[in-house]
Structures are given as structure tokens and as C-alpha cells.
C-alpha positions in Angstrom: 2.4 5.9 -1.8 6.1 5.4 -2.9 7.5 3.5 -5.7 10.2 2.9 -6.6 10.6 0.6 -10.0 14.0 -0.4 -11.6 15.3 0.6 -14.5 15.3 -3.0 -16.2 11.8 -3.5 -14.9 10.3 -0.2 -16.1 11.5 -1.6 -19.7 10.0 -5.0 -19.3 6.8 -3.3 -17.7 6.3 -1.3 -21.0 7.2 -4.5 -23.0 4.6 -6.5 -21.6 2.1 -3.2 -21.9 2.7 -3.1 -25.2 1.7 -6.9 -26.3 -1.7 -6.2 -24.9 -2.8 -2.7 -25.3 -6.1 -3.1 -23.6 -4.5 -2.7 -20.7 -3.3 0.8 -19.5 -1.8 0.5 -15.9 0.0 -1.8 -13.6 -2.3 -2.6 -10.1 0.5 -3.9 -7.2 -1.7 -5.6 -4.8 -1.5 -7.5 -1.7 -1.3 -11.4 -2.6 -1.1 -13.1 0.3 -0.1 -12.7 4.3 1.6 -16.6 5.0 -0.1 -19.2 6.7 -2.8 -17.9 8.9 -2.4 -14.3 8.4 1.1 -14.1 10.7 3.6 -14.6 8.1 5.7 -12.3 6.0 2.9 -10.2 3.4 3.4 -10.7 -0.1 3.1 -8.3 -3.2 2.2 -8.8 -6.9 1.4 -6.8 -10.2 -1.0 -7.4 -12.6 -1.8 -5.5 -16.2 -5.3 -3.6 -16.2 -7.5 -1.1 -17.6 -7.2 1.9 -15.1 -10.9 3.1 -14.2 -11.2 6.8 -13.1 -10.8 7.4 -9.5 -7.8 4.9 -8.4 -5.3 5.7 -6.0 -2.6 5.7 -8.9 1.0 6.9 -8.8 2.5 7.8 -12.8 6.2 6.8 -13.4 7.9 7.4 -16.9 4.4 7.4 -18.1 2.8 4.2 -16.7 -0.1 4.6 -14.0 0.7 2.2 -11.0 -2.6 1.7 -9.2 -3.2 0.4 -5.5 -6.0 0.0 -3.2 -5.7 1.3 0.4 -5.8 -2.4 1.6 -2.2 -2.3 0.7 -2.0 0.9 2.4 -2.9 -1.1 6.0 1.1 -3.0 5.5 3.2 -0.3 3.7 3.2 3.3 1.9 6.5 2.4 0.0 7.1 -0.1 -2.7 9.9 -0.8 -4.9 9.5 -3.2 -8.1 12.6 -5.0 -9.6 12.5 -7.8 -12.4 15.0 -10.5 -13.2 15.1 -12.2 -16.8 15.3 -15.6 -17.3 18.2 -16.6 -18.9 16.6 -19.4 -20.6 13.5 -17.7 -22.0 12.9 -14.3 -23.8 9.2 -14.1 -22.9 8.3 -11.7 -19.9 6.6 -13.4 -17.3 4.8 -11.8 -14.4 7.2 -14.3 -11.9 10.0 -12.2 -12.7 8.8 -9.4 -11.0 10.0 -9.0 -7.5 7.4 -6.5 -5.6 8.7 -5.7 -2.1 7.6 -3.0 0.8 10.5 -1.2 2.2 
């Protein structure tokens, strides 16, 4: 597996990391496929606890874990985030997780 995470994102991934420090890795999984299965497949991230044994790829010291489910639609991911410009919080929303 590929990925490929922004600068700015990288940053806001070890921000939001840090408020919780139970967790110790970022999963990117499959979160949807469109209405009946035929649309376009969706990615998302969520914060875990990494369990020995993951597929997991380490950038700038944060493990990114996957299942091979994701590996069925794509072996390359890249991970960008946009702040709000209303809001300082980090919000999991503002990640955009996309196969190329």
C-alpha cells in the first residue's frame, strides 16, 4: 500500500493524536460504495490503538493501518485536510481520503 499524506494533514493528524493518547495509529478504511454497491467508493480515517499484526504503513512516525478489503478497490491512497476557517477544532470531516 501507498500513501501519500499532506503536509498540512500530517500536522493536524498528530494534533488530533495528541488530544487522545490512547490511540496510537490512523486505520483508512473503506466507508461506503454509493447506492447499491455501483457508485463511486468512499474512504475515511479513524484514531485507534494499533494491535500487532496489521497491515500498517509508518509515515513521519504515525502507523497508518488498513485491512485488505481496501486492498480489493486500490493499493494507493493520498490523505489531504482542509481547516475550517470558522473553527479551530480538528474534525475528522476535514480529512479528504482519496484512491489514486
Amino acid at each position: 500500500m501507498e500513501i501519500n499524506v499532506s503536509d498540512i494533514a500530517l500536522v493536524n493528524l498528530k494534533n488530533l493524536m495528541e488530544k487522545d493518547m490512547s490511540k496510537k495509529g490512523i486505520y483508512i478504511y473503506l466507508a461506503g460504495m454509493g447506492c447499491g454497491g455501483g457508485g463511486a467508493v468512499s474512504y475515511s480515517l479513524a484514531p485507534v490503538e494499533q494491535k500487532e499484526g496489521e497491515n500498517t504503513v509508518i509515515i513521519d512516525e504515525i502507523p497508518f493501518i488498513y485491512d485488505n478489503l481496501i486492498l480489493l478497490h486500490t493499493d494507493r491512497i493520498s490523505i489531504d485536510y482542509k481547516p475550517s476557517v470558522y473553527d479551530k477544532e480538528i474534525w475528522l470531516e476535514q480529512f479528504s481520503v482519496k484512491a489514486v
